[in-house]
Structures are given as C-alpha cells and as structure tokens.
C-alpha positions in Angstrom: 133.0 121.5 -24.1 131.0 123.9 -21.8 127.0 124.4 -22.5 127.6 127.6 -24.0 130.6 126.9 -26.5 127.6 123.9 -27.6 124.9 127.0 -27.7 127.4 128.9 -30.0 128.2 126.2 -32.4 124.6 126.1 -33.1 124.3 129.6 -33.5 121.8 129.8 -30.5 124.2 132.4 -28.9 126.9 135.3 -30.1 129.4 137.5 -29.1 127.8 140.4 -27.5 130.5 142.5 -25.5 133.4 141.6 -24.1 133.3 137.9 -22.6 129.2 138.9 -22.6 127.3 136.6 -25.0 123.4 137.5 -26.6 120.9 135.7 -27.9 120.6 135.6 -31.4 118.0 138.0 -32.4 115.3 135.1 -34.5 115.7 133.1 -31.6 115.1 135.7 -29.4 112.0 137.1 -31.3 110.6 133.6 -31.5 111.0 132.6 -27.4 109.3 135.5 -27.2 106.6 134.7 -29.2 106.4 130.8 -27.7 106.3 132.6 -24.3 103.6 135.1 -24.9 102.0 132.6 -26.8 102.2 130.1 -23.7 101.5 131.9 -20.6 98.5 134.5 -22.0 98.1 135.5 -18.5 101.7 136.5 -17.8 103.2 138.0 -21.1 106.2 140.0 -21.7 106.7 143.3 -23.2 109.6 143.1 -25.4 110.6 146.7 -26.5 114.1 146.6 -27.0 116.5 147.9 -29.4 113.9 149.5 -31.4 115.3 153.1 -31.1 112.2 154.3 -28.5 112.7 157.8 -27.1 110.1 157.3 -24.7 107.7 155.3 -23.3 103.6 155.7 -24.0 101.7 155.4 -20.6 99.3 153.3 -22.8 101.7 150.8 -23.2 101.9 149.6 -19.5 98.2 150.0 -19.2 97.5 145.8 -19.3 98.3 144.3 -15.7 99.2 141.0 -17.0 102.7 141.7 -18.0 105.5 139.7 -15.7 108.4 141.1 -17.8 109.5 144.1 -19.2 112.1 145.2 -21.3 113.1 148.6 -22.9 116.6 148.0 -23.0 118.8 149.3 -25.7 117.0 152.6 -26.5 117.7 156.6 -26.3 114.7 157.0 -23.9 115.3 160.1 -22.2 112.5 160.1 -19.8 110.2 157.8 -17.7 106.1 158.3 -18.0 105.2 161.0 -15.5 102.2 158.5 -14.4 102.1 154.7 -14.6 98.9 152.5 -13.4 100.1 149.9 -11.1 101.6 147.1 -12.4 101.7 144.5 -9.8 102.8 141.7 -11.6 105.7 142.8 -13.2 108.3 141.3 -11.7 111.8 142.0 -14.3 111.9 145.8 -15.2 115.2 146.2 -17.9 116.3 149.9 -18.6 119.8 149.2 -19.0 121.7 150.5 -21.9 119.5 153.8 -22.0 122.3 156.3 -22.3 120.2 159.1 -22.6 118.1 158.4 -19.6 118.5 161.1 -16.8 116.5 160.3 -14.1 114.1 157.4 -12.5 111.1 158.8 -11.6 109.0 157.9 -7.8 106.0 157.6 -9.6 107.5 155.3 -12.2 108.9 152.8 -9.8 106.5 152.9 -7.0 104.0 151.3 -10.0 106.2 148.5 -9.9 106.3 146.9 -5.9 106.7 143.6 -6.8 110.1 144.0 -8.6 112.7 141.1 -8.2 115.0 141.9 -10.8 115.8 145.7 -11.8 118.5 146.5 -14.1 119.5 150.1 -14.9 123.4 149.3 -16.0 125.1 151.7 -18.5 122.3 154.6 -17.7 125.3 157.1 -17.8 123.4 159.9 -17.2 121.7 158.9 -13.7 123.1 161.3 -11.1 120.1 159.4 -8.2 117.8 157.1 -7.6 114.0 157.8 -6.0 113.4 157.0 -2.5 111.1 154.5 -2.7 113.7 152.4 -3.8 113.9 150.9 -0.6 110.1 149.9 -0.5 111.0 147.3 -3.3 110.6 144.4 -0.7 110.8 141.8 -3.0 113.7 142.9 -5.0 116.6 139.9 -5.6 118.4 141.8 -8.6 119.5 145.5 -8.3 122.2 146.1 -11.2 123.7 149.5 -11.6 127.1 148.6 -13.9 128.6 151.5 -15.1 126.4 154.2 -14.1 129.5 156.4 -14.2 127.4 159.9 -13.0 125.6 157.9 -10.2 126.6 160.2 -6.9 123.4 159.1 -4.6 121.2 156.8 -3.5 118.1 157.5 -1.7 118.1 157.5 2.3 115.9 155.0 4.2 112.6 157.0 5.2 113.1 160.0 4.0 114.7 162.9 1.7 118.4 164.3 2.2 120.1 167.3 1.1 120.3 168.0 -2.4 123.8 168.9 -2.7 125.7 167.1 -4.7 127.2 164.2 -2.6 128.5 161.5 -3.7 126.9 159.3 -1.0 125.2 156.1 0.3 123.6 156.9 2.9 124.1 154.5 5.6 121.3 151.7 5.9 120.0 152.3 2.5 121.4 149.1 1.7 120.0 147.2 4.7 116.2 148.1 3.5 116.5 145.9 0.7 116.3 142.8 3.0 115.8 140.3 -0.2 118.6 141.3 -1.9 120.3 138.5 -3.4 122.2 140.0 -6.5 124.2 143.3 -6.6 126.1 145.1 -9.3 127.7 148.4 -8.6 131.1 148.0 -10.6 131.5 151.1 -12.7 130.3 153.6 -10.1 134.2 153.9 -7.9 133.1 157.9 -7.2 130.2 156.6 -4.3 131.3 156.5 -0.5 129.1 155.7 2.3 128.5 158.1 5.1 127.1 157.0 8.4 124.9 158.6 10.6 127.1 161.2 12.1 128.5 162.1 8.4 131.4 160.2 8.7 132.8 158.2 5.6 132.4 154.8 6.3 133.0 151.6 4.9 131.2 149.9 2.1 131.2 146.4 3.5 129.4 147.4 6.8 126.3 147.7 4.9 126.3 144.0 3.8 125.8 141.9 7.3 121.8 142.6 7.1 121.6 141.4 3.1 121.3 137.6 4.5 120.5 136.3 0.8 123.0 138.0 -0.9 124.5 135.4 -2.9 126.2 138.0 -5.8 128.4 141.0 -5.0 129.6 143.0 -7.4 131.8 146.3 -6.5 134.3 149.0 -7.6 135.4 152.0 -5.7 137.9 154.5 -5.6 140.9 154.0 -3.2 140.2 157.2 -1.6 136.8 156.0 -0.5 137.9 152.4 1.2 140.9 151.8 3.5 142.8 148.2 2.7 142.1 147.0 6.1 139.2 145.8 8.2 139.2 144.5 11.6 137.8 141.0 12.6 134.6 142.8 14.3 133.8 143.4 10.6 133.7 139.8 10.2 134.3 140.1 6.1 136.2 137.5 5.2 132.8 135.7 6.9 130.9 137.3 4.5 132.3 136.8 1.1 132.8 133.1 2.0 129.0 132.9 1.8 128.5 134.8 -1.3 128.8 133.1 -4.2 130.6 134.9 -6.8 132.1 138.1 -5.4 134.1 141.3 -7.5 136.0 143.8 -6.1 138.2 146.5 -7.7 139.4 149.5 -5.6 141.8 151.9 -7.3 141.8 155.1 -9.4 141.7 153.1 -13.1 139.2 151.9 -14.5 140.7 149.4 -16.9 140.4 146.2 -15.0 142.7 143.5 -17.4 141.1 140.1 -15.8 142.1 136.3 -17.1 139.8 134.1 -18.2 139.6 131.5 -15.2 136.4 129.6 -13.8 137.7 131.8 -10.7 134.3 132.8 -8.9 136.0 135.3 -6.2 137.8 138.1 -7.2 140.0 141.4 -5.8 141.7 143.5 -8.1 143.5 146.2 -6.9 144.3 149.2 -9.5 147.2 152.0 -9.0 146.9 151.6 -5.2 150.9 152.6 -3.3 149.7 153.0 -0.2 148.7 150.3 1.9 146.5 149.6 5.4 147.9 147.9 8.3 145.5 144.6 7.8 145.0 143.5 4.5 144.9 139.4 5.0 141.3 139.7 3.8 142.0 140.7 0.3 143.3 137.4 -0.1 141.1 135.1 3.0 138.0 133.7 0.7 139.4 134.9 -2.5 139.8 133.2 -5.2 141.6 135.3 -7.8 144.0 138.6 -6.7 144.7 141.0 -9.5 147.7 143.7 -8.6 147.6 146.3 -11.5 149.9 149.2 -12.0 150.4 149.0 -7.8 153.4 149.7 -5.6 155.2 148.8 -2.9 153.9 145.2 -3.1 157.3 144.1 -1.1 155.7 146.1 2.0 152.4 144.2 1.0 154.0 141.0 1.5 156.0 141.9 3.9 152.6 142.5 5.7 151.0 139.3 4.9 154.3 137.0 6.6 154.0 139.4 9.7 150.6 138.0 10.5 151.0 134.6 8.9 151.3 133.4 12.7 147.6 134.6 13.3 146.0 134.2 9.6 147.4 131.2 8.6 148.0 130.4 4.9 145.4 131.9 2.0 143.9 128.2 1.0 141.3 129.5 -1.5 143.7 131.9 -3.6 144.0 130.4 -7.3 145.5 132.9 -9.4 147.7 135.9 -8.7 148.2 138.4 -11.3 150.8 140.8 -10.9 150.6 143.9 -13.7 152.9 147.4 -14.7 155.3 147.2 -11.5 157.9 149.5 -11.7 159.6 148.0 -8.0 160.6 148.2 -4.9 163.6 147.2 -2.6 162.4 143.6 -2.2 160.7 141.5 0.5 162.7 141.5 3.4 160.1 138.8 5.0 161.0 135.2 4.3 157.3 133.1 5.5 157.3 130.2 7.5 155.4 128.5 5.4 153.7 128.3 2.1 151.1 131.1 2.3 149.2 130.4 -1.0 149.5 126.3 -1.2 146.9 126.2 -3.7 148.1 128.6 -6.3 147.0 127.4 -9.7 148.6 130.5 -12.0 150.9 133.3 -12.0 150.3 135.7 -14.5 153.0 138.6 -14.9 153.2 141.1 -17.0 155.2 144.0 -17.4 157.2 144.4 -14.7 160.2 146.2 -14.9 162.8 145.3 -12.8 162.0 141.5 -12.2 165.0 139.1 -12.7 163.4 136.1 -11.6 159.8 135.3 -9.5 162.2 133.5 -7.1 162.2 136.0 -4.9 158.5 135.8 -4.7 158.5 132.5 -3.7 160.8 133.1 -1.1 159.0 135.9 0.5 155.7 133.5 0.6 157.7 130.4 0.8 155.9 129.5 -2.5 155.8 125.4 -2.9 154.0 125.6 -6.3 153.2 122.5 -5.7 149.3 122.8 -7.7 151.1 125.3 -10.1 149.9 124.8 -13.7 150.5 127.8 -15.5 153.4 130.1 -15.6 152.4 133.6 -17.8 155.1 136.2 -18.2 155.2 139.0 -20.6 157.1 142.1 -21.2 160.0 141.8 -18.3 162.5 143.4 -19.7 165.6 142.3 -17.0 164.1 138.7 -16.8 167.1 136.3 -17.1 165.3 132.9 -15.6 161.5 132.1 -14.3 162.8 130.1 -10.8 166.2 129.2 -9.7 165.3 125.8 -8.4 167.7 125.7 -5.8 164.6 126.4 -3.6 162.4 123.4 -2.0 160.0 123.2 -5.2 157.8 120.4 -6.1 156.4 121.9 -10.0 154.6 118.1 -10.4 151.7 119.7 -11.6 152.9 122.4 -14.0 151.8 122.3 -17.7 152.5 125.4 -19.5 155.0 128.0 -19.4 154.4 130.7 -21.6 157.0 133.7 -21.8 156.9 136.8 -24.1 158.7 139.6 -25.2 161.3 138.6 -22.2 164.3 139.4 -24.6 167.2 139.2 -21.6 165.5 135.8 -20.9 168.6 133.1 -21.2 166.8 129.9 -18.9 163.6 129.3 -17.9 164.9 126.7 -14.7 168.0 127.3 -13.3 169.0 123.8 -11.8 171.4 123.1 -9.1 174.1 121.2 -9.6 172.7 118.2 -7.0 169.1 118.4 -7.7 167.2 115.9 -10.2 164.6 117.6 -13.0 163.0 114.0 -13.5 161.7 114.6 -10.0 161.2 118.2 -10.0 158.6 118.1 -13.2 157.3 114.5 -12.7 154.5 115.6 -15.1 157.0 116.6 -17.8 155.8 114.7 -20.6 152.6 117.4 -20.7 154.9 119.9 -20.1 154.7 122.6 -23.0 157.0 125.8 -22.7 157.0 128.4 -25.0 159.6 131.5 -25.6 158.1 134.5 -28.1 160.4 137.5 -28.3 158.2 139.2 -30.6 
C-alpha cells in the first residue's frame, strides 16, 4: 500500500480533482496553527478559500511571513503598493479565476520567491517584467492559464500587441529554476531574436537545475523533429519527471502508471522527418486521435540503424485511429524491449496488434498488460506464429471487441506451456458490453 492510500484510510487526505488529492480541511487548519504556533518568527498567512475579492495592503504589512496563500478566491486585483516582504519565500494565487493581471509592484515586493504558483488564473493575458529578477525562484507553475499569450522579455519592455510569445531568453533568466508547469497554455510559441518562431526546448539548456518540466503546445507551434545539436533527448534524461502534449486537443486521456516521463501526442497527421526523441528517454507515449502512425513507424525502423532500440519506453497508448495502409517497415530488431503495456482503444480498423509487432519486431518479452477497447474489426490480440516470448504477461483485458473470436491464435507446431510460462497468474477478461 503506497504512503498516500495509508494517509487516506486515515482520513488525513481526500479526493481533490482528478488524480489530485487535498488535505482535509481540520487537519489543515490545525498544521497551520502548530506551525504558526512553532516557528513565531516565520509564520504563514493562510487566506484561502474564504471568498476574498481582494487583498488589504495591511495584511502583508508584518515581514515575518515565509508563506503565503490566497488561493481559491475571486480576487480580481493585486494591491497597487506592497511593503517588501523579503522573507516570503511560497506566494499561492492559483485558482483565482477572476484575477486579470500580476502587477510589478506586487511581485517585485517579493525577491526572495522560490515557489510561485499562479495555475488556473484564466484571465492572465501577461506576466510583469520583473519576473526574471526572481533569482531565487525553484517553482514557477502556470497550469491552465488558458488566456496567457506573453511573458515578459529579459531587460526590457516589448510591443504591446497581442502576441502570443516567449520571448527568447526569458526563460534562461530564471537560472534556479528547478520546477516548471506550463500545461494548459498550447497557444504560446517562442520567437527568437530575429522574430522567428522557434522551438520551445532551446530555452531549456541554461535551466541546469531543472529537475520538473511540465509542457503543452499546439502542433502548429512545435515541429516533431529536432536535430542532435539540440541535444534533447540529453536533457529530459536529466529531468526527473517530464510532460509533454503537443496537439490541437485538449483532453489528454493518461493511465495510471508510476511512469515518470511522458509524450502525448493529440490530433497530430502530419509528421517531421526525426521524431526518435519522442520516444529516446521517455517513459510513457500516448498517440491520441493521430494519423498516419504507419509512416510514424515506418520512420522510427529507418533510423533504427543509427538510434538504436527505445530502452526506457514502458507504456504505449494508442487512442481514436481511424488507419492507414499499414507499416511497410519490418525492424531488425525489437525497438521497444522493455514495453510493460499496450493500451488500445478505439481503433477502427485493427484486426489484430500483430502487425504492430511486426513493424517494431515487438518481443513482448516484459509485457504485462494487454488493454483493448472498442475495436470494432478485432478478430484476435497476436497471431503467435511470430517469435514471442509473453512469460511475463498477466492481464488481458478486452472490451466491447464484439467481432473478437480468439485472443492467441496458435500455430499448429508451437507450445502455449512455453509461450505463457507465467500462465497460472494469467487472468484474461472478454466484456462485450
């Protein structure tokens, strides 16, 4: 049982949003108290969820706060003045759907920021410039600030048209930065310094303690390919938890997995030339609602000589595929020899996943889960004619597959005892409804 399935049990934590979990609110109100109580000379203003539409200047006025919290409120606007607060070092304004703007004089109260979280602030079109002057900042989370179309330059104003820009370097100013959240926000591009679009990535080589990286964009505003000067794949080896999602939706349907390093890829059909590092350093790939995957793996085998096989890749999860002609590559090897899950679900004209084993020379060797649902023309999962060792398989789980007549379809010469040597924890199920 994990520490917070223990922590619910007791009723220490809840259900907050999703697979997001909140403190209960007495326990909350009494850690609190403990930790005002505690630590006099560093105490937290706690002024969440109380239905504030604004903020009294007053009540930042003592300089021994180290956290504060508004969160959860309809403030609409930030104190026009603030005394400086320099030990504040957590500022929380996320979930302030009213809120339209973040002030300069606000933030430049608060230098010694580490953590600053503005996600779900729908109304935030920009942020001030002196964002960048936050030297000390680790946590920058900006989740679903859908009308976010700028943030500030480094070292001075830009034009105030509307853009929906980072201008290039911004990032590189905030040289502590260790945690970054920008999912929710796919309508920002970069432009570099002679206005062209560039990509997002090439703002993350100066962030050396960037350990979290969290990102959606629109397909329009990244190319699927990146060269090795970029040095990516590099890069999100070192992070420790990565998110990406590029595509036009913004439904992102994700599995519950321990996975740490993710790529989801939403209504995308046209594909770059080099796209080995969606899948070099990642631990989970999501395809939703995409086509022409065939040419996508077709791809991948064409440079299987120079990239190798895809080691870290876990999970694959294939979504709302209306097809293509089929891979005409067959790989040399087994491309993703690690793969723990396949997840499939409405995919139209599949008959069988043996054709994507073939095209990646799939062993499934590590394979423990098998998830299908709603293929209509699926007959059988794997015709096991091919060189398959499923020793480690343990659940097959098909629904609403109604043409389904077989989930293995053995040759004549081949033994099952040996093919699922873990059979006895084998469980399969077959739901039609």
């Amino acid at each position: 049982m994990s520490i917070i399935e223990i922590l619910k049990d007791g009723s220490l934590l809840e259900q907050y949003y999703g697979s997001t979990m909140k403190l209960h609110d007495v326990i909350r109100n009494v850690s609190v108290w403990i930790s005002s109580s505690v630590q006099k000379e560093r105490k937290s203003l706690v002024r969440s969820g109380i239905g504030l539409h604004q903020i009294r200047e007053d009540e930042l006025s003592s300089k021994s706060y180290k956290r504060v919290s508004f969160m959860n409120n309809q403030i609409k606007e930030l104190p026009k003045a603030v005394k400086e607060c320099p030990t504040v070092s957590t500022l929380l304004l996320q979930r302030n759907g009213a809120l339209e703007g973040i002030r300069d004089q606000f933030l430049t109260a608060f230098m010694s920021l580490k953590i600053l979280d503005l996600s779900y602030c729908n109304l935030i079109k920009s942020l001030p410039p002196c964002l960048d002057q936050l030297g000390e900042l680790r946590a920058l989370a900006l989740d679903s600030c859908a009308q976010l179309e700028t943030l500030p330059p480094v070292g001075g104003s830009q034009n105030s048209s509307k853009l929906t820009v980072i201008p290039c370097g911004v990032m590189s100013g905030l040289c502590n930065l260790e945690y970054l959240d920008m999912r929710g926000n796919k309508q920002l591009k970069i432009i570099g310094e002679r206005g062209e679009v560039s990509n997002l990535f090439e703002e993350i080589p100066p962030l050396d303690r960037l350990i979290v990286l969290l990102v959606g964009l629109d397909s329009s505003t990244c190319t699927l390919q990146t060269t090795h000067t970029n040095n990516l794949p590099d890069r999100i080896m070192k992070l420790k938890k990565f998110e990406l999602s590029i595509g036009s939706s913004h439904k992102v349907s994700t599995v519950d997995t321990e996975t740490t390093k993710m790529v989801c890829l939403l209504n995308i059909h046209e594909w770059g030339e080099r796209m080995e590092w969606l899948f070099v350093n990642s631990s989970s790939v999501y395809f939703q609602d995409c086509g022409g995957l065939d040419v996508v793996f077709d791809k991948l085998v064409g440079k299987s000589d120079e990239v190798g096989s895809f080691d870290t890749v876990k999970l694959l999860y294939i979504s709302d595929y209306k097809g293509g002609n089929g891979s005409s590559s067959d790989a040399k090897f087994d491309m993703l020899p690690n793969l723990e899950y396949i997840y499939w679900e409405n995919l139209t004209p599949v008959s069988s996943i043996s054709d994507l084993v073939l095209a990646l020379g799939l062993k499934l060797s590590k394979l423990r889960h098998i998830d299908v649902v709603g293929c209509p023309e699926l007959k059988c999962l794997i015709t096991t004619t091919l060189p398959l060792t499923l020793e480690m398989l343990e659940l097959v789980s098909v629904h609403r597959c109604e043409k389904v007549e077989q989930l293995f379809k053995f040759d004549d010469h081949q033994n099952s005892c040996v093919l699922f040597q873990n059979s006895r924890n084998l469980i399969c199920q077959i739901v039609q409804s």
